[in-house]
Each structure stands twice: as C-alpha cells, then as structure tokens.
C-alpha positions as CSV (number, residue, x, y, z in Angstrom):
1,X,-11.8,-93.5,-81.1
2,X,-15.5,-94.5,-80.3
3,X,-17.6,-96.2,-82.6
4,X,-20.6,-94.3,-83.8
5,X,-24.0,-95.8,-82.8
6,X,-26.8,-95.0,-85.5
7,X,-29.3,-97.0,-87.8
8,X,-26.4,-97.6,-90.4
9,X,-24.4,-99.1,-87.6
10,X,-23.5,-102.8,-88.6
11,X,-21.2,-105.3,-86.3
12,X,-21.1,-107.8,-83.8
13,X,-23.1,-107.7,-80.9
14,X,-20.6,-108.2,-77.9
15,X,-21.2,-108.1,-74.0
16,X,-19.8,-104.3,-74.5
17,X,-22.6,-103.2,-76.6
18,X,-25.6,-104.6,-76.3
19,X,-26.8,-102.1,-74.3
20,X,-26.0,-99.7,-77.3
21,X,-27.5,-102.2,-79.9
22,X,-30.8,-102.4,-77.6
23,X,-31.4,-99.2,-77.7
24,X,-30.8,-98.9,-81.8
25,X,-34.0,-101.9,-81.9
26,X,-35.7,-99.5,-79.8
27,X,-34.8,-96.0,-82.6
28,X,-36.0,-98.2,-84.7
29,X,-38.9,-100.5,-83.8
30,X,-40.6,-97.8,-80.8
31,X,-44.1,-96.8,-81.8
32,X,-44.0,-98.0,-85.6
33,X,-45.6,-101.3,-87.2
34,X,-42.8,-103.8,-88.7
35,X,-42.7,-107.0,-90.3
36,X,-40.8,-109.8,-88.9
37,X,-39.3,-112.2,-91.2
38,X,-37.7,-115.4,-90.3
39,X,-35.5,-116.4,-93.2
40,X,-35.0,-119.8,-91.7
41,X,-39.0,-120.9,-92.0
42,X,-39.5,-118.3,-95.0
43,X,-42.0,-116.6,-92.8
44,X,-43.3,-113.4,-92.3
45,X,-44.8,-112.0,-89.6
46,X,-46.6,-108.0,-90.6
47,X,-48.5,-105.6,-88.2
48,X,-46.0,-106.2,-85.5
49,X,-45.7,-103.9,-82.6
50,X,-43.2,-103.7,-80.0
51,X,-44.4,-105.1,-76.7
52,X,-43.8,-102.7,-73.3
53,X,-45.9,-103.6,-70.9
54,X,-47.7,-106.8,-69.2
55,X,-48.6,-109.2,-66.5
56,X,-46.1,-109.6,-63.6
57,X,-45.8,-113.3,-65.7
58,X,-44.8,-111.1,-68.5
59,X,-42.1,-108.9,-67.2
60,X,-38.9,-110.2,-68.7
61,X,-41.0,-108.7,-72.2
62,X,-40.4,-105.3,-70.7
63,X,-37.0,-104.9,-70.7
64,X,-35.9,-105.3,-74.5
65,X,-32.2,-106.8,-72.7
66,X,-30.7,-108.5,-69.7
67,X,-27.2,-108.8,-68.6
68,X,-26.5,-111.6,-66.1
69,X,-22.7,-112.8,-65.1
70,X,-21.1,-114.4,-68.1
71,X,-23.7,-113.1,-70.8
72,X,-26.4,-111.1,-72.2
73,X,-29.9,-111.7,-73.8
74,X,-31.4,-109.5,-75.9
75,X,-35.9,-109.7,-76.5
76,X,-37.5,-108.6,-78.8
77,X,-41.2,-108.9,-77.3
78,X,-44.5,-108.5,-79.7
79,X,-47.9,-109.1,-78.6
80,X,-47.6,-112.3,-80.6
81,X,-44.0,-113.8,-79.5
82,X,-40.3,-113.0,-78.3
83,X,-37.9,-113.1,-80.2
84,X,-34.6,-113.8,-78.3
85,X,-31.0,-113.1,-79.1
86,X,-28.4,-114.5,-76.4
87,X,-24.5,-113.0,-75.9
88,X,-21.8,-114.8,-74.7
89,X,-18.6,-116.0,-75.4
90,X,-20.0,-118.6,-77.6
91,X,-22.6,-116.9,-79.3
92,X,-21.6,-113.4,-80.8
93,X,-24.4,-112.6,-83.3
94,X,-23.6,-110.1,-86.3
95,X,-26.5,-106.9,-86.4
96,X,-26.9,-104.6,-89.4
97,X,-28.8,-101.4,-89.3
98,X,-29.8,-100.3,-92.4
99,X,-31.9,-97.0,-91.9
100,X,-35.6,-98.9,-91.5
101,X,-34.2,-102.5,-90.8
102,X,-32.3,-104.7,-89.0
103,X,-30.9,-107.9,-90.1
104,X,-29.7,-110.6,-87.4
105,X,-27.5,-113.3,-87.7
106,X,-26.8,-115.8,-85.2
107,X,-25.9,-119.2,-84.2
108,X,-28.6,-122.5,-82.4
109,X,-27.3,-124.7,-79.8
110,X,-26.8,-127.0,-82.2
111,X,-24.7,-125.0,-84.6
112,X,-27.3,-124.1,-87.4
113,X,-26.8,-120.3,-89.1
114,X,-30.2,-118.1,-88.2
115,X,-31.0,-115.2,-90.1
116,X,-34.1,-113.1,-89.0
117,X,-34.9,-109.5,-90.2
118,X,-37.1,-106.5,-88.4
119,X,-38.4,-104.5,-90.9
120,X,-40.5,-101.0,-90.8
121,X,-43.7,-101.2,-92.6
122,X,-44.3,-99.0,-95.5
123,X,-45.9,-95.8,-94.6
124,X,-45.2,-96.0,-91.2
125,X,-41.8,-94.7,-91.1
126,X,-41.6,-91.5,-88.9
C-alpha cells in the first residue's frame, strides 16, 4: 500500500521521504505569505516569503532539500533566514500537515525537543 502524500499528511520524516515532504513545504509555502513561529524562543516571525533565488553564495537557499550519503537536510530559505531540518539515523523529525500549516518537531545536538511551526497568513490562502 503507498502512503498518501497531501497537506493532512502527518509522520516522520525519513531518508525515504523527504523528497515527498519537500515538496508538501513547497504546496504549501510556494507564492503565499506565512508566519514562522519558533515555539522554543516564543517568537514569531510574519510576512515571510519563501526564498528561490540568489547569489552563487546563496545557492544551497535554492534547493528546499539535499541528500548526501548517510543523510538528508531539509531548508527552508526566507529572505530573512534558513531554517534547517537535518535526516539521519539519529535525527528523525516528526511533520504534521494540517491543511495551511506545518508543525515540526525535532531533536539539537545536544538533545533538546524543538518545536517550530509554518503557518499561512490569513487572507493569503489560495
């Protein structure tokens, strides 16, 4: 049976599927404002815009993942930051798609729980 891949989708993100999972970010987050929020600071970060293109400095922003020999890493560029989610044996984040929002949670180096969401702004949901 294969699993279905839409924005309800929720699981972990696995060396299998984040190709699959990177394009859901991009169903999601392509041509629409969104608010970051970073539940570990209590921060919010509105007006944010999925970053395509830049410098030759810039380029690992333009691919939203990479897949190198023992792992994956998943960006999530904005004009303002990346945001980066790494795959491996060690790290296997959990993703939940809930229609206009994604909620990530994932592991530091040093063991801490991270939870960050990416969240469509109001009125800009096409």
């Amino acid at each position: 049976m294969t699993e279905k891949y839409d924005l309800q989708w929720y699981g972990t993100l696995t060396l299998k599927n984040v190709r699959r999972v990177a394009e859901l970010f991009r169903e999601l987050l392509k041509d629409k404002r969104f608010a970051i929020v970073d539940f570990n600071s209590a921060s919010i970060d509105t007006g944010q815009r999925l970053l395509y293109k830049g410098s030759v400095a810039d380029s690992i922003r333009v691919s939203i993942f990479r897949l190198y020999p023992k792992g994956a890493t998943l960006y999530i560029a904005t004009p303002d930051c990346t945001w980066v989610i790494e795959v491996d044996d060690r790290r296997l984040p959990h993703v939940v798609f809930n229609r206009d929002r994604v909620k990530i949670t994932h592991w530091s180096d040093d063991g801490r729980e991270l939870h960050w969401a990416f969240i469509v702004e109001p009125g800009d949901k096409r």
